[in-house]
C-alpha positions in Angstrom: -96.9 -183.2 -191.9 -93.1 -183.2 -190.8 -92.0 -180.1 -193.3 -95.5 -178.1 -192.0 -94.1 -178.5 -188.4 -90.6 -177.8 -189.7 -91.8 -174.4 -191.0 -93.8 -173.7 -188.3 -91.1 -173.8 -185.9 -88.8 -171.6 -188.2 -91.7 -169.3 -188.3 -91.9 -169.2 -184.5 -87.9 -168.7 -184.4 -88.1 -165.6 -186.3 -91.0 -163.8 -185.1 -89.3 -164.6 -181.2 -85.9 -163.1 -183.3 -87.7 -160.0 -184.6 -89.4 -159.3 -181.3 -86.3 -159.6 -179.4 -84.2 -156.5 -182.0 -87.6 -154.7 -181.8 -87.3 -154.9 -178.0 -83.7 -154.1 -177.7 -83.7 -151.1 -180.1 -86.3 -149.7 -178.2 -84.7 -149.8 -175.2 -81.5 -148.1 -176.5 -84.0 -145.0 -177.7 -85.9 -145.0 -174.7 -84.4 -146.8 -171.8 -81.0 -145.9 -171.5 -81.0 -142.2 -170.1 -79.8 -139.9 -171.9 -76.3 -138.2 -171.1 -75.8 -134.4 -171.5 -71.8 -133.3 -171.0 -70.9 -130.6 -168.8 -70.0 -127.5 -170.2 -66.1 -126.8 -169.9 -65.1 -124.6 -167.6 -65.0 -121.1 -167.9 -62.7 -118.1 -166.2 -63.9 -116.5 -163.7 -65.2 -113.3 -163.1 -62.8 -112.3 -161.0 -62.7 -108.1 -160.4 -61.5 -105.4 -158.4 -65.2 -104.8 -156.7 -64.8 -108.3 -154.9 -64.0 -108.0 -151.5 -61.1 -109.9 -149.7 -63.8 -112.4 -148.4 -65.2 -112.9 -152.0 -61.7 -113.1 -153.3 -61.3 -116.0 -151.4 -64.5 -117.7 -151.5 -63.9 -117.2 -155.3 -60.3 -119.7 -154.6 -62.4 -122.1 -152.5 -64.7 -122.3 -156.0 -62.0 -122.8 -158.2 -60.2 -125.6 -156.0 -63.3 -127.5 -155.6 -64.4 -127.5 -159.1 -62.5 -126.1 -162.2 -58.7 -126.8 -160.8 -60.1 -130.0 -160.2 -57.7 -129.9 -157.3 -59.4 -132.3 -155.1 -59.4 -135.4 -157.7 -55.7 -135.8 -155.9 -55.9 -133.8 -153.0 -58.0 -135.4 -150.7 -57.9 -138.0 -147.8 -59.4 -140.3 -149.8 -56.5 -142.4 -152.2 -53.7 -140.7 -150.8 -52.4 -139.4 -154.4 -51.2 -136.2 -153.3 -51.1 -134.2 -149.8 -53.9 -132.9 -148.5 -53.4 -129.1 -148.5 -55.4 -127.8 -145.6 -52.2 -127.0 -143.8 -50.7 -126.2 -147.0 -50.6 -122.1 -145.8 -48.3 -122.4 -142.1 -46.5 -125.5 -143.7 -45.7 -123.5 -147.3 -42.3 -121.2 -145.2 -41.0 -124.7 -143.8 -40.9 -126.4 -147.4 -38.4 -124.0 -148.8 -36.5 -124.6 -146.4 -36.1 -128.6 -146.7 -32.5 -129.3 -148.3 -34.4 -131.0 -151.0 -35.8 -127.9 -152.3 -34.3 -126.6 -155.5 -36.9 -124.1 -156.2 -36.3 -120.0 -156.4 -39.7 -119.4 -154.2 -38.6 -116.9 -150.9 -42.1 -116.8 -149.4 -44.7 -119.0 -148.6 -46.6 -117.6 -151.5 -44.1 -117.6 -153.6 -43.9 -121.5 -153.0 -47.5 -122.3 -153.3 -47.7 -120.4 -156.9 -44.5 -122.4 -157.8 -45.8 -126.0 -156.8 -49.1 -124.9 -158.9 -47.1 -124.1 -162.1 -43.7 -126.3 -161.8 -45.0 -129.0 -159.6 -41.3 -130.8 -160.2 -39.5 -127.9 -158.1 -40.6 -129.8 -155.2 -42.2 -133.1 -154.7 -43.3 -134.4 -151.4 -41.5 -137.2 -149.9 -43.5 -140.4 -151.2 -45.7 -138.5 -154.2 -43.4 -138.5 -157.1 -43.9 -140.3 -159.9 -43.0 -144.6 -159.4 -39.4 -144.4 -160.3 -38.4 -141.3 -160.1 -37.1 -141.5 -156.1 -39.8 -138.2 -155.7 -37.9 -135.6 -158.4 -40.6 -136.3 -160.9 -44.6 -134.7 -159.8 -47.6 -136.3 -161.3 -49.1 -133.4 -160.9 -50.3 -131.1 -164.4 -49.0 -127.5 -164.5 -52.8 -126.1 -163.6 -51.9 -122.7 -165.7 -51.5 -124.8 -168.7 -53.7 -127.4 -171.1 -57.1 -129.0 -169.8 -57.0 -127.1 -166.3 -55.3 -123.6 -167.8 -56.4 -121.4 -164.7 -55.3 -117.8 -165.4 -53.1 -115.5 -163.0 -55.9 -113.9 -161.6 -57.4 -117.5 -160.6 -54.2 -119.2 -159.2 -53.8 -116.3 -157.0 -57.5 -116.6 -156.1 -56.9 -120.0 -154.8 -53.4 -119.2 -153.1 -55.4 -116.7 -151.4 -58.1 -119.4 -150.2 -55.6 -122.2 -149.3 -53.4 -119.4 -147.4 -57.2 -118.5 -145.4 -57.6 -122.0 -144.9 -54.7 -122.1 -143.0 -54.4 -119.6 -141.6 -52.1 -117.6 -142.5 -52.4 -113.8 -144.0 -53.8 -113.5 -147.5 -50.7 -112.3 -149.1 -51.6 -112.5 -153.4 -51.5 -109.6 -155.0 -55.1 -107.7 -155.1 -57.3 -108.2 -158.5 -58.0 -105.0 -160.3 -60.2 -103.9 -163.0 -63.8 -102.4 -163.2 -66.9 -103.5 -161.0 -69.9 -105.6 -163.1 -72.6 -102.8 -164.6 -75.1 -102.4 -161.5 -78.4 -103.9 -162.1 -80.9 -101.7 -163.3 -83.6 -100.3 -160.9 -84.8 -101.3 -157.6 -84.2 -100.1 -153.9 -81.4 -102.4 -152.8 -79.3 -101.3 -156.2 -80.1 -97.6 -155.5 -78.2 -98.3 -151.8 -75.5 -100.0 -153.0 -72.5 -97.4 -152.4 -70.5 -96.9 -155.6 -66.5 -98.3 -155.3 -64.0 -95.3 -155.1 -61.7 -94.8 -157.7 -59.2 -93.2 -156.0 -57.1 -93.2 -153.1 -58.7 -89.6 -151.6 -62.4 -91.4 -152.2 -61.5 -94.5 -150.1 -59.7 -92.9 -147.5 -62.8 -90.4 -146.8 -65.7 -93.9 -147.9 -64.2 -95.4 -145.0 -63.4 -92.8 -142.7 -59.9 -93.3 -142.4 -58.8 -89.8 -141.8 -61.5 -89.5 -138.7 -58.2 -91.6 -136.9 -55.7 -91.1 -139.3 -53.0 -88.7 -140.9 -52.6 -90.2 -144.7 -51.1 -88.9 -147.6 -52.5 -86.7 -149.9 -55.1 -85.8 -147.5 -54.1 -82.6 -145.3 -56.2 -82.8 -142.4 -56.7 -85.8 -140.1 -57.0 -87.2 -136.7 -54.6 -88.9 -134.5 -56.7 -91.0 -132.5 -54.4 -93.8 -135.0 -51.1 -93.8 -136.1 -49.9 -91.3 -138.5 -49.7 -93.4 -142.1 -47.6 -91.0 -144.1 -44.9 -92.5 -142.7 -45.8 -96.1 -143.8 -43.9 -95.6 -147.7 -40.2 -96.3 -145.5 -41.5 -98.3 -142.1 -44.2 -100.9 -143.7 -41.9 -103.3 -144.9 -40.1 -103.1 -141.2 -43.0 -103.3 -138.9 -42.9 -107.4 -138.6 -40.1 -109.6 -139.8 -40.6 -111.6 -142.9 -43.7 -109.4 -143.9 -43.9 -107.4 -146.8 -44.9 -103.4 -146.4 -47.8 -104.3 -148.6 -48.8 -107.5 -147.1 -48.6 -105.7 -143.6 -50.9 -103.2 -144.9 -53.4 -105.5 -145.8 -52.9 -107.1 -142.7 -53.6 -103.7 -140.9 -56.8 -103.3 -142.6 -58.4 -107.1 -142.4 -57.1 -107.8 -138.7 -56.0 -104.8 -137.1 -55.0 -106.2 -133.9 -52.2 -109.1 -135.5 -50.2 -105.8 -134.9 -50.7 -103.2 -132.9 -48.3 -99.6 -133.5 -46.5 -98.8 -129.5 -48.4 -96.2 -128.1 -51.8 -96.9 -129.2 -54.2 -99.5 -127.9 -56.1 -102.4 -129.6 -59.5 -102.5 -130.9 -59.4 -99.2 -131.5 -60.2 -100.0 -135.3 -63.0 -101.9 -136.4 -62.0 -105.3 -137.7 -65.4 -105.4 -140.3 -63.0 -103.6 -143.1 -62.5 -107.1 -145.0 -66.1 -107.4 -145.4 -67.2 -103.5 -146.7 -64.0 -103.0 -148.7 -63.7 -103.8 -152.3 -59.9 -105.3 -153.7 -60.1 -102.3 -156.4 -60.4 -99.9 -153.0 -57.8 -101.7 -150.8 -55.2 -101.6 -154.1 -55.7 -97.9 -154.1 -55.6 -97.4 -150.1 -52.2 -99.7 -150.4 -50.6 -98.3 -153.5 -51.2 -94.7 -151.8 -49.5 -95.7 -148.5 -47.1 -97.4 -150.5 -46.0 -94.4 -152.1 -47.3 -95.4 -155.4 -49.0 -93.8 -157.8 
């Protein structure tokens, strides 16, 4: 009687064993959710047929998700400075006599802290140690992060909006996407102008303006044949091709003696495409 209760508990033991690895393994199949990776980040599509406003909008994209830049840069944890002042505050840091860097512009320093983020460290974000002469912070053009040109500028150009100052990168170029095939709203869609001539007469320029290349104009504006020597002198500190620019997105930041403001519509930012405002630039410019 004893041994037949003995092996009737052994029994019950590993039946209440068995059950147990029979419950457990079907749990891990079918209870524990499944977990698909992300895909890694790809480049861009970053063209001359965005406009300034999509050029932008494209940085804001890349800072918030494949720079990753907000895993440090945020007002939560305090492990680098928030950058949302970044722009206006970008002229002061080169000027700080801890600054070592070869940046001469704002831009230039906001491009410099993005790939040598040593240069310059922020009092009380350097490494533990390293009295603030060492960053923590990855070069973001190389490795796991590895944004291209074209994408750091992108985001210099959104953290320079978001601050307010003038988008001063240099303008993307190549070829517009293939239009979609068909349909009334592709049928409207104006073609971008791939030259100077075509842009200046797309957007009426010459209805105001003199420019070059083009014989006749109006002089309702200021005569921009001139602009080649006198851009890069209208405001201090200001390039002739970031004045340009200027002239075209906000037309009153500077307004030429003798003519009055809102004279020109301020809308060009969101018609023109970068590929047209590189060619409306590079002919004022002088450049070919």
């Amino acid at each position: 009687m004893e041994g037949n209760k003995g092996n009737s508990e052994l029994g019950k033991i590993l039946v209440y064993g068995l059950l147990i690895m029979l419950a457990f393994a079907g749990y891990a199949k079918f209870g524990i959710p499944l977990v698909i990776p992300e895909a890694p980040p790809v480049e861009e599509k970053i063209t001359g047929a965005m406009t300034k406003d999509q050029f932008v909008a494209m940085g804001d994209k890349i800072f918030h998700g494949k720079g990753t830049c907000t895993l440090c840069h945020s007002p939560v944890g305090g492990r680098a400075p928030v950058l949302d002042a970044v722009g206006p505050r970008s002229s002061e840091r080169i000027k700080d006599p801890r600054y070592k860097g070869k940046a001469k512009t704002g831009e230039e320093y906001i491009r410099e802290s993005m790939m040598e983020p040593s240069t310059y460290v922020v009092a009380g974000f350097g490494k533990p140690g390293t009295n603030d002469t060492v960053s923590p912070m990855p070069q973001i053009n190389k490795g796991a992060i590895g944004l291209s040109d074209v994408e750091i500028n992108a985001v210099i150009s959104y953290l320079q909006k978001s601050g307010g100052v003038e988008v001063t990168v240099p303008l993307p170029t190549g070829a517009a996407p293939a239009a979609p095939a068909g349909g009334a709203e592709a049928a409207a869609a104006p073609k971008p102008a791939t030259t100077a001539e075509e842009a200046f007469n797309k957007y009426g320029c010459v209805t105001c303006h003199v420019v070059p290349g083009i014989a006749e104009g109006g002089d309702m504006g200021p005569n921009l044949t001139k602009l080649a020597k006198e851009a890069g002198s209208r405001k201090p500190g200001m390039s002739g091709q970031a004045y340009i620019i200027e002239s075209i997105s906000t037309p009153n930041a500077y307004v030429v003696k003798g003519f009055e403001p809102d004279m020109m519509p301020s809308d060009f930012a969101e018609k023109i495409t970068m590929s047209e405002m590189n060619l409306i630039v590079n002919a004022l410019l002088g450049k070919k």
